[in-house]
N, C-alpha and C positions, 0 to 999 in steps of 0.2 A: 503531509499532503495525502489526501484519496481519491485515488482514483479508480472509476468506475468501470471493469473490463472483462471479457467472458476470461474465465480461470485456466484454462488451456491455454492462453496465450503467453499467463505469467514469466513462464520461465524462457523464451525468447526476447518479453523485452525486459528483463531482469539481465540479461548478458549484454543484449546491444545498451543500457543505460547503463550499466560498469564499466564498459568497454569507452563511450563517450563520456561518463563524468570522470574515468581515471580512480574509481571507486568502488569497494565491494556495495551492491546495492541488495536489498531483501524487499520482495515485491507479495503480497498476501490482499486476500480479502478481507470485508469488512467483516463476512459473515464468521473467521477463522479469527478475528479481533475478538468480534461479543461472546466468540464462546471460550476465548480462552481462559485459564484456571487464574492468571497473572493480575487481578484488581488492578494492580498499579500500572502495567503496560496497556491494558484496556482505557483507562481513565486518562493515561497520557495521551496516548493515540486517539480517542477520538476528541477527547475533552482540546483538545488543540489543533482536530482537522479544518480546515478552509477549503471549498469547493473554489476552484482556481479558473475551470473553465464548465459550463452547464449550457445543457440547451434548455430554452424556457416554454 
C-alpha cells in the first residue's frame, strides 16, 4: 500500500501503526522507493501499489 504523507511525520505514525497492528511496521516515501539501488524491491513495491483512498 502507498501512502501519500509530508515525510516528517513518518516516524510517528510508523510507531502508533506497530503499536495498533501488534507489528514491526517500516513507513518510507515513494521518492526513497524510485531511487533506491534494490530493482527488485522497487518493482515490487510499486509494481503492486493500490491507491486505497484519493481525493479526486
Amino acid at each position: 500500500m502507498v501512502i501519500t504523507i509530508d515525510p516528517g511525520r513518518l516516524e510517528n505514525m510508523e510507531q502508533e501503526l506497530s503499536n495498533l497492528l501488534n507489528r514491526e511496521i517500516d513507513l518510507f516515501t515513494k521518492r526513497a522507493v524510485e531511487q533506491s539501488h534494490n530493482w527488485l524491491r522497487w518493482e515490487e513495491i510499486l509494481g503492486t501499489a493500490e491507491v486505497v483512498y484519493g481525493t479526486r
